[in-house]
N, C-alpha and C positions, 0 to 999 in steps of 0.2 A: 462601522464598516459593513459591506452589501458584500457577500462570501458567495462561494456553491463550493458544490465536492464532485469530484467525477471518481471512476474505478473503470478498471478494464479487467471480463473473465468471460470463459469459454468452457463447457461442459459442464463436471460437477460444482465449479464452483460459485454458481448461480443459488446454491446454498448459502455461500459466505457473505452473498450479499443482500440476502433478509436480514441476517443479525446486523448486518453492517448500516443496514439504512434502519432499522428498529431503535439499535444503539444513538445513531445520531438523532434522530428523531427524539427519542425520550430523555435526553440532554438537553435538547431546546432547539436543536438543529430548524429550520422551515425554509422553503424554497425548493429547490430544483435537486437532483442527480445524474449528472449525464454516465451511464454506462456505454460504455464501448462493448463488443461484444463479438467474439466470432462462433460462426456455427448457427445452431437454429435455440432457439428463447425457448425456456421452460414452458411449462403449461401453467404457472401463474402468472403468465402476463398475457392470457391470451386476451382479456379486456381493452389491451394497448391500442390506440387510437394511432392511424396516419399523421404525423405531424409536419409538413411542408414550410411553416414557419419556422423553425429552429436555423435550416439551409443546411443541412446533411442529408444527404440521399440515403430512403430508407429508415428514416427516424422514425420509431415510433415512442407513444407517451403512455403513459399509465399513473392515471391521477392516483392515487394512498388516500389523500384527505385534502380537506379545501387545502391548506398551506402545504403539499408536498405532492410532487411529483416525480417520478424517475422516467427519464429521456432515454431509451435505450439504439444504442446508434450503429449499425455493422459494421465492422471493420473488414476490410480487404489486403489484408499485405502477407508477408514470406516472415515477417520478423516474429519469433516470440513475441508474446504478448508484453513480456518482464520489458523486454526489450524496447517495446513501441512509446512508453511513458512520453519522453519529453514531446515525440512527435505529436502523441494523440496530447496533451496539454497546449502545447504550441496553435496545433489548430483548432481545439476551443474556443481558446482567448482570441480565433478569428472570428467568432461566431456568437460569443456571448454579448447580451446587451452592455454596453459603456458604462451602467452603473455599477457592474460586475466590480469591486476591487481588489478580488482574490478568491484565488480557488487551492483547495487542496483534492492532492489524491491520496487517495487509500487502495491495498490490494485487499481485494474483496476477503480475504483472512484474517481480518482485522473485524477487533469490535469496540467501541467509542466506549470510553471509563468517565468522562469529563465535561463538565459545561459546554456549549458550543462557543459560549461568548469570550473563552482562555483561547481556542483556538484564533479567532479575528484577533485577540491582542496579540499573539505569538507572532501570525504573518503580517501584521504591521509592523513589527521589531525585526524582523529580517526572513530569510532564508527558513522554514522550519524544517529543522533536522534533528535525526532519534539517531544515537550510535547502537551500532550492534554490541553482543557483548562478544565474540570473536572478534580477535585484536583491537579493545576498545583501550586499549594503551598502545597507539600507533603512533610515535612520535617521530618530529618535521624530521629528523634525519634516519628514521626507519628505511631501510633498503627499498622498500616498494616505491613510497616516496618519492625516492631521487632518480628511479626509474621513470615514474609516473610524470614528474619534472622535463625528463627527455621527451614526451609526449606531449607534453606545453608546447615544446621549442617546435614540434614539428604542425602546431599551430598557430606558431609565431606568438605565441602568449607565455607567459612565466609564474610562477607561482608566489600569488603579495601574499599569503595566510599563512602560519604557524599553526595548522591542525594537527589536533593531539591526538584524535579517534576515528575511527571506522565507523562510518554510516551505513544505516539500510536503507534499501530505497522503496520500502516498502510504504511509505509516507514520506510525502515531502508538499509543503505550504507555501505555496508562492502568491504575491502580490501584484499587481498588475505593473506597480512599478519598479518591482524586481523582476521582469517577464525578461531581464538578460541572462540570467540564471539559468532558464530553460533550453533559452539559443545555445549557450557555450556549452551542457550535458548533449544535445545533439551531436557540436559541432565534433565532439571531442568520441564522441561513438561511429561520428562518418568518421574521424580519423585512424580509426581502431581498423574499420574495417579496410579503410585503403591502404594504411600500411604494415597491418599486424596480423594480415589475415584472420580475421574474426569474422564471421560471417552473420549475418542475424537473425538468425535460428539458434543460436547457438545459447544451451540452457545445462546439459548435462555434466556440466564443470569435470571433464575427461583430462583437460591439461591439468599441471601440476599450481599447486597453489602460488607457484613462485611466478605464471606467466602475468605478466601486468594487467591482463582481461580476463582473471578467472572465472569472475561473475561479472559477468559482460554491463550489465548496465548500473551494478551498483559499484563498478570500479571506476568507471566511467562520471557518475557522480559524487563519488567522492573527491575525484582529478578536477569538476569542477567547483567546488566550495574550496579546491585551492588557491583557484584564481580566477575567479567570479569578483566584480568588481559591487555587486547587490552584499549588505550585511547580512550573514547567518547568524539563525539562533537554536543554536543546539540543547537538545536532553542528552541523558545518560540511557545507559538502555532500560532503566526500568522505567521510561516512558514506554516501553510496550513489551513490561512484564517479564522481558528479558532475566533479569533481577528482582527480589524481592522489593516494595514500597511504592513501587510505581500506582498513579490514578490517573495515568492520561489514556492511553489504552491497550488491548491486548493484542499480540499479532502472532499468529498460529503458525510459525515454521517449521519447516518439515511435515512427515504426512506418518500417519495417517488425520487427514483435519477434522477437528470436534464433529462433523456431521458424518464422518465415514467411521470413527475409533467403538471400536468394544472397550467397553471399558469395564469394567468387571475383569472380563478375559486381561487386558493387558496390566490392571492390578496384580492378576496374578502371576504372572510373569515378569514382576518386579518393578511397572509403570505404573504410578498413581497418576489422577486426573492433573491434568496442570488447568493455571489460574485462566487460561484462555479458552478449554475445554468447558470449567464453570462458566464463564461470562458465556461463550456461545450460547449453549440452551438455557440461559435465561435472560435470553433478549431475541428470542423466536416468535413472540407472540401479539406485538402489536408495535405500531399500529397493519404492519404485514403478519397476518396468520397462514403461513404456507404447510404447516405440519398439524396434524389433528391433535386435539387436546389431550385425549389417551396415549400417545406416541410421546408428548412432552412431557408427561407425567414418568414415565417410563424411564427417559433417558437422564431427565434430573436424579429420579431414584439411584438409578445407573452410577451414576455420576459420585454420588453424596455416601455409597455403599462402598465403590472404588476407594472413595478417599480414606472411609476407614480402614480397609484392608492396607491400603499403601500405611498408612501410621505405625503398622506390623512387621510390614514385608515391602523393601523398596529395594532396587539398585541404584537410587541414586545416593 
């Protein structure tokens, strides 16, 4: 199967997406990266070439190594970035060569644990989806659910799936010939906003957990893996580290993120390094070196110091 991976960030987090393209990279990843991107590009990509081939206005390229490039593309819109996913997917797949037979995204807080070549078998077998561990026991007659249900109907769609769990949308793996997957999570987020006043900006989860859009785009995809007519294949959340065991990858939620944490400091305030803090800085170094050697040295120390204090002293 002929893959690529796309991300979309804006400001700091153009850190998350060294380790993020290093990780896939050193798995076996090769090809392309289309980053989406609002605001102005770090000072490591000032190398980045005009690229008028791709057909994005404003594209630019930045070769890594003969087999790898990252496409970094502007974005222009109102919507949250979380938000903009299926769009900015949707219009890829208008844009990528026909050999293309799948693309995944990742949010750039993400760092690859696993072969690239598990990933093309996952998005051939369907839909790839990672449950959250927040409500990862959300069964077909859960109250959300049956809410989420009346959200169907005012799409004229119903729900054919018996999901048992809560998804992030922090990752998701679609194939070119499941690209109906991506239609229905749009169409089901234009539905949100025309009838449930949701706006798409909207990130600060202010309402209460019980409104059917609390997180606006991962509610929105979860409503569609329940009646999306393409097959999913779901992990548990220790596909991203969520839970102990997991090796497929690590996804850094909540903040402060592995490139911003004191860690030492928040060992001692009863936070030891979590598995995605390690995986970050040690996948900073190639084949993208955005951080000087002495600085990496430092924060793995950091890191490996934290954890013994946390073996002593934790609140969790």
């Amino acid at each position: 199967m002929r893959s690529t991976v796309c991300t979309l960030f804006e400001n700091h987090y153009h850190e998350g997406v060294v380790a993020l393209t290093n990780s896939l990279y050193n798995q076996g990843y090769r090809g392309d990266i289309y980053a989406g991107y609002r605001g102005e590009l770090p000072d490591w990509t000032k190398k980045a070439e005009r690229n008028t081939a791709i057909g994005w206005d404003g594209a630019v390229s930045l070769t890594i190594s003969s087999d790898l490039s990252i496409h970094f593309l502007p974005i222009h819109t109102e919507y949250h970035l979380s938000n903009f996913k299926p769009n900015f997917m949707l219009r890829l797949w208008e844009i990528l060569p026909e050999n293309i037979e799948a693309m995944a995204y990742f949010d750039p807080d993400i760092v690859n644990k696993c072969p690239w070549s598990f990933y093309e078998t996952w998005m051939d077998n369907g839909v790839a989806l990672v449950h959250e561990i927040t409500s990862n026991d959300m069964p077909p007659t859960h109250p959300l659910r049956l809410e989420w249900e009346k959200v169907l109907e005012k799409c004229g769609r119903k729900s054919i799936r018996r999901t048992h769990s809560y998804i992030n949308a922090g990752f998701c793996g679609v194939a070119r010939k499941h690209i109906e997957f991506l239609k229905l999570w749009l169409e089901i987020m234009d539905t949100a906003i025309k009838h449930y006043n949701v706006t798409p900006d909207q990130w600060d989860h202010s309402l209460p957990r019980s409104f059917v859009f609390y997180v606006f785009d991962q509610d929105a995809l979860n409503i569609a893996a329940m009646a999306c007519s393409s097959p999913i294949s779901e992990m548990g959340p220790e596909a991203m580290d969520f839970t102990p065991g997991g090796w497929t990858m690590s996804h850094a939620v909540g903040s402060p993120k592995p490139w911003k944490k004191k860690f030492i400091l928040s060992a001692l305030k009863g936070v030891p390094p979590s598995l995605t803090d390690r995986a970050f800085w040690f996948n900073v170094e190639s084949p993208l070196n955005y951080y000087n050697a002495s600085m990496v040295r430092r924060k793995r120390l950091s890191v490996n110091v934290a954890a013994l204090i946390g073996r002593f002293y934790s609140r969790r």
